[in-house]
N, C-alpha and C positions, 0 to 999 in steps of 0.2 A: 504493500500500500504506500503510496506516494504523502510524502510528509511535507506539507503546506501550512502557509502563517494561519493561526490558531482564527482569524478575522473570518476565513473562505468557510464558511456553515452549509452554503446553500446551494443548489442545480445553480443559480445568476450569479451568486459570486465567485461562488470556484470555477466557473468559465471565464468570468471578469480575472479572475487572478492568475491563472493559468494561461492565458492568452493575453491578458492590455499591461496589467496594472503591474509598473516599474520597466516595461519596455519603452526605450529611445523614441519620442515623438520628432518627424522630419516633415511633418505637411501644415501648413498653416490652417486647412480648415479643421486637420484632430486639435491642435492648440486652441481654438478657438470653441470647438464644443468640449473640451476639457474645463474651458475658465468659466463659461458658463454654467453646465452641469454642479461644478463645483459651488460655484458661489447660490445654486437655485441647491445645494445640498445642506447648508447652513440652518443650523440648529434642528435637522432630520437627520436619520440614518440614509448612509449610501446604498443599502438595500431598495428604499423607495426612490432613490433617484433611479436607478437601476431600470426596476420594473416600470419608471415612464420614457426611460430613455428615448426609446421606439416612437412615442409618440411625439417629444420634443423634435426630434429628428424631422417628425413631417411639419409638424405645425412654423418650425423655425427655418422652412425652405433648405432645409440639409445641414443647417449650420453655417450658411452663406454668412458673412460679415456683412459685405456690400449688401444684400438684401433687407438685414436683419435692420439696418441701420438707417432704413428709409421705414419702418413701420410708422404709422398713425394711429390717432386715438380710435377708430372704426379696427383695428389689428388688434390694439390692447385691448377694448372689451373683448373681442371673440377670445383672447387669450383667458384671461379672466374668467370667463365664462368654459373654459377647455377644462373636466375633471382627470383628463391624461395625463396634465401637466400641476408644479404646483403654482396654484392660484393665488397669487401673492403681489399684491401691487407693485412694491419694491422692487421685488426679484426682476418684474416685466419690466418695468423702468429700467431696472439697470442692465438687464440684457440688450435693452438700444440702445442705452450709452458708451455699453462697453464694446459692441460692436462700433460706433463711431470712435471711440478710443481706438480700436482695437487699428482699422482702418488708416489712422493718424501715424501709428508705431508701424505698419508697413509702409507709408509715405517715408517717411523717416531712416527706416533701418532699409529698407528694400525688401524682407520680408518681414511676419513677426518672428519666425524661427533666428535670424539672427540677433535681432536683440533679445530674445527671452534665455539664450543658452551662457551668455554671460554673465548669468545671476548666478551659476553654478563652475566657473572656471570654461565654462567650452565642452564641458565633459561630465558624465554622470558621475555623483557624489555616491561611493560603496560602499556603504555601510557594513558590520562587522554587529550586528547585532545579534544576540541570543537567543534574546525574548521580548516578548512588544509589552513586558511588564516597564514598566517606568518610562514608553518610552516617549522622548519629548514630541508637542505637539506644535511645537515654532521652534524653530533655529536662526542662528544669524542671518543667513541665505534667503531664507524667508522673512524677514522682518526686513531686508533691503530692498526683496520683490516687494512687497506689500506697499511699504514707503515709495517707490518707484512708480509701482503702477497707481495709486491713488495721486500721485503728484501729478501723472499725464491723463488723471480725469475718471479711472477706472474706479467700481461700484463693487462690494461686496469683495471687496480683494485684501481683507485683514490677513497679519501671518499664519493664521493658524489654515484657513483656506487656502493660504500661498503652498504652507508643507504637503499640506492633501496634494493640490494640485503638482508640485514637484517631484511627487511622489507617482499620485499617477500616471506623469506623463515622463518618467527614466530618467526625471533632473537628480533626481533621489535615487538609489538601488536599496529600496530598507528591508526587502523581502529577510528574513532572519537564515540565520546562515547554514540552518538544516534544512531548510523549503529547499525542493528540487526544484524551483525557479530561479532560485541565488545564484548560483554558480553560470543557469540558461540566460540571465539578462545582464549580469557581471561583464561588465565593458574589461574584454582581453588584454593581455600586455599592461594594465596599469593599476600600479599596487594600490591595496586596499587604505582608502584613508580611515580609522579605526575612528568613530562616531557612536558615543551612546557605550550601553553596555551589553 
């Protein structure tokens, strides 16, 4: 039997963790439904972001930035009005803001993939962890992203949403160090920097 972080309980997450969660994101629209998802996961379980993922996905034109960033108030109510998704006014605000953020930081950088990898060195941060008992829930890394992207405009992007999301998207490798994921998403040739316990 295959030994996975103690988190993967369910048929959706242990396909989420065994397939996405701590592999290398290179496409700006995964980056983009990553920051989203993450921040519409704030104060719920990633379990229920989870199970609306699917329906985000339609309702949000794919996760198009460009799209997402021209909605109007006739978009927001149907949004609002959508039980696929969660129904949270803020969260909808800020998903078109942070799509025109988001828009701004590829004006900017030329994609968002290159300015988002320079919060972590250029390269996934390897964790060396044991057990996900004590383990922190913001790092520095995250508290620069957090500060960074709120400074260019972005919404629901506190550190502690930053670490999720750095995590999900392989800026993090925190899978703990007996998951048979660790060693499968462990960026080769470069030593482990020992983080955490």
């Amino acid at each position: 039997m295959k030994k996975r972080c103690a988190w993967a309980t369910n048929e959706l997450s242990i396909r989420y963790h065994d397939e996405e969660w701590g592999v290398p994101v290179h496409d700006d629209r995964v980056w983009f439904e990553y920051l989203i998802l993450e921040g519409a996961q704030a104060g719920l379980s990633w379990d229920t972001i989870l199970r609306k993922r699917d329906r985000y996905r339609e309702v949000l034109d794919g996760f198009d930035p460009a799209k997402v960033a021209q909605y109007d108030q006739t978009k927001v109510d149907q949004l609002l009005a959508d039980p696929g998704i969660v129904r949270n006014r803020l969260k909808i605000a800020a998903t078109i803001q942070n799509a025109k953020a988001f828009l701004a930081v590829q004006k900017e950088f030329g994609s968002f993939e290159a300015y988002i990898w320079q919060f972590s060195g250029g390269k996934p941060i390897v964790g060396r962890r044991l057990s996900l008992e004590g383990a922190p829930t913001t790092t520095a890394e995250s508290d620069a992203l957090g500060k960074d992207l709120l400074r260019r405009g972005f919404k629901f992007v506190g550190s502690t949403i930053c670490h999720a999301f750095m995590q999900a998207t392989g800026m993090v490798n925190d899978h703990v160090v007996d998951c048979f994921r660790y060693t499968e998403v462990a960026t080769t040739g470069k030593k482990p920097r020992k983080i955490g316990k």
